[in-house]
Structure formats: C-alpha cells, structure tokens
DOROVO-790054 format. One record per residue (C-alpha): residue number from 1; x, y, z. Coordinates in steps of 0.02 Angstrom, whole numbers, plus 32768, in hexadecimal, padded with zeros to 4 digits. Layout:
% DOROVO-790054
   resi   east   north     up
    NUM      X       Y      Z
...
***
This chain:
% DOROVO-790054
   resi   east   north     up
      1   801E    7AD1   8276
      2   7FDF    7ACE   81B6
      3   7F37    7ADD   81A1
      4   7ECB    7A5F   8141
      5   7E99    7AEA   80BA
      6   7F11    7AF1   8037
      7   7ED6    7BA5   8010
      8   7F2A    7BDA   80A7
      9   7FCD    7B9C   8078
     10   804D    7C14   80B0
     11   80CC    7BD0   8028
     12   80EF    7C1D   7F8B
     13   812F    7BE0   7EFA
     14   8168    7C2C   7E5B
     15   81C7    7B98   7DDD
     16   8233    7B47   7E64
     17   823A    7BCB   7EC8
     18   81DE    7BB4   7F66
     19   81D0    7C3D   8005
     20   8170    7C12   809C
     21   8129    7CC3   80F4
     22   819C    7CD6   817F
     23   8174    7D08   8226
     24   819C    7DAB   826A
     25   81AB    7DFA   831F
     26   812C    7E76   8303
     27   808C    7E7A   82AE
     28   8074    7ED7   8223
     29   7FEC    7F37   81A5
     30   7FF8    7F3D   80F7
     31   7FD8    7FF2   80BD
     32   7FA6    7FE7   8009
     33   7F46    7F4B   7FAB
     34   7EEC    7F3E   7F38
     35   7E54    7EC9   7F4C
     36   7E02    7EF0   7EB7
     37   7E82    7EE1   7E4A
     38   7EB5    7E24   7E6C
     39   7EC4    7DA7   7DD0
     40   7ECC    7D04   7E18
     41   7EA5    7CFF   7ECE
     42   7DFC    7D35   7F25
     43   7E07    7DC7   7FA1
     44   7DC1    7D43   802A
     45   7E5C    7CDC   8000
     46   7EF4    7D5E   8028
     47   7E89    7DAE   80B4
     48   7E7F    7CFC   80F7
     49   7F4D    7CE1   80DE
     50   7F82    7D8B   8121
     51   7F32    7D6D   81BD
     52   7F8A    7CB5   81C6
     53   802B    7D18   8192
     54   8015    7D93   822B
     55   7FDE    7E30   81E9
     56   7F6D    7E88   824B
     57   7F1C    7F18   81F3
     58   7F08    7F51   8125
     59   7EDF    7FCA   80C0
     60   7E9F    7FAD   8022
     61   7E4E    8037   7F9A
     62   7DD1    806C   7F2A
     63   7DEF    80E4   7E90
     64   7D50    814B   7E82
     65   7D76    8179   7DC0
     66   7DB2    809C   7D82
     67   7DA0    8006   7DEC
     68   7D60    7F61   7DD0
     69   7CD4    7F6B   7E56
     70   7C6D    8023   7E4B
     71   7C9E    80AA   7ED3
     72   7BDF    809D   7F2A
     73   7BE9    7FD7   7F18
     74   7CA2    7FC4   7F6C
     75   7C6C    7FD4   8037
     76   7C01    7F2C   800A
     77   7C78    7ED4   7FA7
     78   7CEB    7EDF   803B
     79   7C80    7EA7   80C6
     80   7C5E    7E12   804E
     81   7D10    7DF0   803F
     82   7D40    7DFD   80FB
     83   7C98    7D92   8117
     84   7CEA    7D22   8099
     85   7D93    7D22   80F2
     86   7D3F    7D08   8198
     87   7CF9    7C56   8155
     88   7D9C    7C3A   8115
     89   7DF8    7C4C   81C7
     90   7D55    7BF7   8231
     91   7D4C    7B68   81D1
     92   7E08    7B41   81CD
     93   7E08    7B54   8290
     94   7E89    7BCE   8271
     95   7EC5    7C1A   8324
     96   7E4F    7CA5   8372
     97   7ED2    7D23   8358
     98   7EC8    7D41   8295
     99   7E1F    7D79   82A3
    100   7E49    7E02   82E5
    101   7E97    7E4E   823B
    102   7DCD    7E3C   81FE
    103   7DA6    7EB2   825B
    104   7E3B    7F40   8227
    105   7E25    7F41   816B
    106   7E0A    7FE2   812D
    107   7E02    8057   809B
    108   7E3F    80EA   803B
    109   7DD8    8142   7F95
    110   7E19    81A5   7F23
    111   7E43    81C4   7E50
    112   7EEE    8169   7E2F
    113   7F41    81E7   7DB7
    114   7F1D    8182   7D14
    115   7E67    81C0   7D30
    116   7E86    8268   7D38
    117   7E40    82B8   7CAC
    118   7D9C    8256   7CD5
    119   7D9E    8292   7D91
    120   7CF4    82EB   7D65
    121   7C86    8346   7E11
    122   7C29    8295   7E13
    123   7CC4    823F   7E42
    124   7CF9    82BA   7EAA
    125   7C4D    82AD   7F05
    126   7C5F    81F5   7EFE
    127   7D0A    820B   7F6D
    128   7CA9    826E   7FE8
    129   7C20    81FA   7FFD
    130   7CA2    8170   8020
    131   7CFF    81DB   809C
    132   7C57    81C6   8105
    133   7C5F    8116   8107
    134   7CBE    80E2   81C1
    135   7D31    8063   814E
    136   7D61    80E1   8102
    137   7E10    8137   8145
    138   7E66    81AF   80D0
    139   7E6A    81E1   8021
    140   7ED7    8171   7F8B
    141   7F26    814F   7F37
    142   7F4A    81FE   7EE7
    143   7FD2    823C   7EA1
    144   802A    8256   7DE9
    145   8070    81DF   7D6E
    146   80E6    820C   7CE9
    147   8113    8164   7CB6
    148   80D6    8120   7C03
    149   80A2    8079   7C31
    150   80DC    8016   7B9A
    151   8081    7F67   7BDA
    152   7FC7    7FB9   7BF8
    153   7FD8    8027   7B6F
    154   7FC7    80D2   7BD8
    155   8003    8181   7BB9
    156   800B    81EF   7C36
    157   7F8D    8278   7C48
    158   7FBE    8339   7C3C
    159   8022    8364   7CCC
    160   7FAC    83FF   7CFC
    161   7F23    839C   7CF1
    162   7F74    82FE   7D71
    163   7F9B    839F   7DEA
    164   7F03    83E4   7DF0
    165   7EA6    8339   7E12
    166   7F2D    8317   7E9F
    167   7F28    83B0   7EE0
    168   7E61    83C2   7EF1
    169   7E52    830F   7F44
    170   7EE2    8352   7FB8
    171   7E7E    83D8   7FFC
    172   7E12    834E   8040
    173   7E7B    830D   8086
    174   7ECC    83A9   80E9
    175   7E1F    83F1   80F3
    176   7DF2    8347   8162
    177   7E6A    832B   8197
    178   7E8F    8272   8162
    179   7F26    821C   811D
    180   7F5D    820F   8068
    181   7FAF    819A   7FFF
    182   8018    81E3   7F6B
    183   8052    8180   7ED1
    184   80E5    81DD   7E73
    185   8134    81A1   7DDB
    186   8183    81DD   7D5C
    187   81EE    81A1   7CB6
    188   8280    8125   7CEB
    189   8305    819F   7C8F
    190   82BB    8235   7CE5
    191   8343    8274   7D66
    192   82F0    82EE   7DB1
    193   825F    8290   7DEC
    194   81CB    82FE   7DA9
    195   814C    82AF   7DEB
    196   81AB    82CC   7E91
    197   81BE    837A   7E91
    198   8114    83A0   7E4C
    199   80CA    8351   7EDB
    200   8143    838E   7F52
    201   810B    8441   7F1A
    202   8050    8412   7F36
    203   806C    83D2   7FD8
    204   80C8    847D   8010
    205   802C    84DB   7FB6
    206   7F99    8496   7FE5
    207   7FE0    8435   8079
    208   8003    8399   80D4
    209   7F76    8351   811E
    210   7F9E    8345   81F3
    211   7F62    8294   81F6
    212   7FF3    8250   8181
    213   8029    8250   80C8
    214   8060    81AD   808E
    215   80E8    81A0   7FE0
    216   809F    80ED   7FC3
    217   811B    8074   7F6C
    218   81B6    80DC   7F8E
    219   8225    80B5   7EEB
    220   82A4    814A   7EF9
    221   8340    815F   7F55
    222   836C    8196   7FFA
    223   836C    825E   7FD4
    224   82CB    8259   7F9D
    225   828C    8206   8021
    226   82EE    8277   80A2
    227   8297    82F4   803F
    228   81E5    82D6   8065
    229   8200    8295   8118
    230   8235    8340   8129
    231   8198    836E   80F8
    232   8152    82F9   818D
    233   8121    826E   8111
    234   8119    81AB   811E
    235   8178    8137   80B4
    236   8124    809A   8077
    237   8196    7FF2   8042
    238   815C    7F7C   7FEC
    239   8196    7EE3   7F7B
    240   81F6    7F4D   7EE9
    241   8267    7F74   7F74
    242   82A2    7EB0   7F85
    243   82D4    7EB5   7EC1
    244   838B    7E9C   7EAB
    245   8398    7F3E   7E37
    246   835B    7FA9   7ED4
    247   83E4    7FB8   7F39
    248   83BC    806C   7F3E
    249   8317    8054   7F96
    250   8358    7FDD   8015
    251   83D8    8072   8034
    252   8341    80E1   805B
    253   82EC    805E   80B5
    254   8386    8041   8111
    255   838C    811A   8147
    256   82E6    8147   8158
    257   82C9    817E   8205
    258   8251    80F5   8277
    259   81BE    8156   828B
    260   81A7    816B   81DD
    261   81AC    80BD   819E
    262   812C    805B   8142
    263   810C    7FA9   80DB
    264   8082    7F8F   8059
    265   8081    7F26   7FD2
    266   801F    7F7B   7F45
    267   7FD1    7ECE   7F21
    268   7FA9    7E7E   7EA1
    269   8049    7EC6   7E67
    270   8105    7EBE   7E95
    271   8121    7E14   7F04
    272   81B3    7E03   7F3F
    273   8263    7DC1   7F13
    274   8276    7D2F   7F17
    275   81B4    7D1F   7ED0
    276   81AC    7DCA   7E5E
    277   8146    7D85   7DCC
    278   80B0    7D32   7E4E
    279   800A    7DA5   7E79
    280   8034    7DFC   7F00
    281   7FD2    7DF7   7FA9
    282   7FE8    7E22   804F
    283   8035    7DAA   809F
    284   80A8    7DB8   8032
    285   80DE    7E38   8095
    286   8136    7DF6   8130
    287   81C4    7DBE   8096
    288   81E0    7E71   806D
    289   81DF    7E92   812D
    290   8267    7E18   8140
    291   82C7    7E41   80B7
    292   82C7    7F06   80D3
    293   82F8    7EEC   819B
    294   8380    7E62   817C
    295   83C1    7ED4   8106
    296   83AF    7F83   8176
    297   83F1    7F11   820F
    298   848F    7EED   81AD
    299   84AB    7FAE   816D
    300   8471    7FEA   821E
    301   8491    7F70   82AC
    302   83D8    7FAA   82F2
    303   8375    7F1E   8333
    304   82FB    7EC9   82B8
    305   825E    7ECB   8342
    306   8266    7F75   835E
    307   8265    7FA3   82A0
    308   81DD    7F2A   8274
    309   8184    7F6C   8318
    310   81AB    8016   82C1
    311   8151    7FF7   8236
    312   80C1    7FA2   8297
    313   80A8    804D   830E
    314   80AA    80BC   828A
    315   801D    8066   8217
    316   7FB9    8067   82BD
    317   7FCA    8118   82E7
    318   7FA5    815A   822D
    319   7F01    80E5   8218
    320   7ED1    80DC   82B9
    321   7EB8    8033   82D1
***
C-alpha cells in the first residue's frame, strides 16, 4: 500500500521514463553509498526508501583525506541521518519490518586514491581512530585510479605514490583483520588494465585480508574477475552493469561463482538503466538486482531466489550483520 509521504515514493522517473523498485525474493544490502556525497536528496530520505524497497543492511563511507562531512564528525552525522530516517518510517506508519535496516547501517574509512598524495600520518591516524568506532567495519574505499577525469578536472596522482597509500591502508586491514573495499580504474584505452595488475600485485605482497577483499563497482570483464576470485576476492555489481554498452559485465556477472557475488550502488552515482542520468540511491538497487538476475537466469537457467539469496548471504557473512 503507498504511503501518504511522497518522499517515500518508490517510483522513479527520469523524462518519461518511469521505474517502480521492484520486489525481490530475497533481501538485500547495498555495499557501497555514498551518504555524504548526495546532491539532491537528504541521507534520511534514501535511508527511509531503501528500507521501503527491502534492503536490509548498508554500507556507506568516509574518506579520511576529502569528504564533505570531517572524518571525526562522520559517526554523528550518521546517527543523525538514521535518527532522521527513523522519523521518516514512524511517522508514515511504514510496516515494523523496515526498521530493522536502521539498525544495520554501517561504515568503512579510508583515502580514496585521488587523495593520495595528501594521505599525511594525521589521516592515517584519523583511519585508526575510526576503526575503533563499533560502526565502523572495514577499511575504503582504497585503491588506484588511472583515469583522467575530464568532467571534475582530475589527474591522476603518481602511480608510486597511489601504491604506496593503498598498500599502507592495506596492512590495516590484513593486520586486523577486517574487510576492504578496492576501487581500480584505469584509462578506457588501457588494455592491460593497470590499475588491475598493480593492485593484484599488492594484494599477493602485502596480502589479502582473511575477512574479505571487495573489487567495488566491478567494470571489467569476466577474466579479470576470474582473476581475483582466484585470489578469494568478492565482486561488487552495481548500476554501470545495467548500461546497454556493458554487455561484458553482465557476462561476468552472469560467471562469477555464487559465493562471491555482491550489489552496491556507488550512490550518488551510476543509477541504473533505464534511469542512468538520476542521483543514485539505494533503493535503486533492487533494479540492478533484477536486471543482473533476469539476465544471469537467461544465460544460466539457475534460479533467480537462490542468486539474489546469494548475494544476500554473502553481504551478511563479510559485515557481519
């Protein structure tokens, strides 16, 4: 039944193109968003919707070198924002059952790439302070990025320099023992994936951390991916995978093994087709759901539940919720 607040609409619209979240067999958690990053929305607001839309746990981030909201500030900003949420869902009468995604929202810290020639001992302290905080679950996002990004006006920084911030906020990681989120990306016309292999080389050196390694917003093809599941890694979907171009994705989707499946949606950015262009939240993620298993069910014959259900298990065993 709709609710009466028209903040919790579940329908999206981009020109005359409207999608209505559908509903899945499974619940789900969205791996990777970005709550302090949103333009339009308030992160009350697409708490509020995922829960409507049925997921059931997320992980959002703080960068500990650029963020909107300070490093030491961030643990308060999101209590506010699931207090927020919480009002939201109360006052709407919205069944009992979505509260329960208040109370699995969690966190990762860490220097995003861009910031590593400013990840100084101070930010490194500040990741260790925030790895104290019980909301806190793993270190991220981390990673290298040899992409100029022509739109934000961003050159990469020197490649040692990307490796050796990775690599120390790695160690954390292993040394605790908590799960990691990597973000790889390199030029669109390089073949040989760079970013890929760098990391791939860092992970064999200083190690992959037993409580999971994550390759958040898998954009490659389905050798690489075989690659780092080999390597005992996760592989995080999310919305870039629904874009017509991608078929290549959807093939990896499609062949990576079950217990190594994930679905994020790197909000604000990358909705989904047929709403790419929209700020991204996580809701927004049962369409990508849908539109990965559909498409996996008709390469595969497996059974949709048990992939989304898939999915589900594994976000539960790696963040312990």
């Amino acid at each position: 039944m709709p609710l009466a607040d028209s903040r919790l609409s579940l329908t999206f619209t981009k020109k005359k193109k409207s999608v209505t979240v559908p509903q899945l067999f499974a619940p789900y958690i969205d791996t990777h968003g970005h709550i302090t990053s949103l333009f339009n929305n308030s992160p009350a607001e697409i708490i509020a919707r995922a829960a409507l839309a049925g997921c059931r746990g997320l992980i959002t981030l703080v960068d500990t070198v650029d963020d909107a909201v300070a490093a030491a500030d961030f643990p308060a900003y999101l209590r506010n924002a699931l207090a927020g949420a919480r009002k939201l869902l109360v006052d709407a009468e919205a069944p009992a059952d979505t509260l329960t995604l208040l109370d699995n929202v969690r966190f990762l810290a860490g220097a995003h790439p861009y910031g590593a020639p400013r990840y100084t001992d101070a930010a490194h302290g500040q990741l260790l302070d925030l790895l104290d905080d019980p909301s806190c679950v793993g270190v991220g996002e981390i990673g290298l990025d040899y992409h100029v990004d022509v739109v934000d006006d961003v050159e990469p920084a020197p490649r040692d320099v990307q490796i050796a911030c990775m690599e120390r906020q790695l160690e954390v990681a292993v040394t605790r023992n908590l799960p990691v989120e990597l973000h790889l990306r390199h030029a669109d016309d390089d073949l040989d994936r760079m970013s890929h292999n760098d990391a791939y080389e860092s992970l064999r050196r200083v190690g992959v951390p037993a409580a999971g390694c994550v390759l958040h917003c898998f954009g490659e093809d389905r050798q690489t991916m075989e690659r780092f599941v080999g390597l005992g890694c996760f592989i995080a979907y999310g919305g870039a995978a629904t874009f017509k171009r991608n078929a290549e994705i959807r093939k990896a989707f499609a062949a990576t093994p079950l217990d190594r499946i994930l679905v994020e949606t790197d909000c604000p950015y990358m909705a989904p087709e047929p709403i790419r262009g929209l700020e991204c939240e996580p809701a927004m993620a049962a369409i990508t759901i849908n539109t990965l298993v559909n498409d996996r069910v008709d390469r595969t014959g497996e059974d949709a539940e048990t992939i989304e259900r898939a999915a589900w298990e594994n976000s539960c065993r790696l963040f312990g919720f």
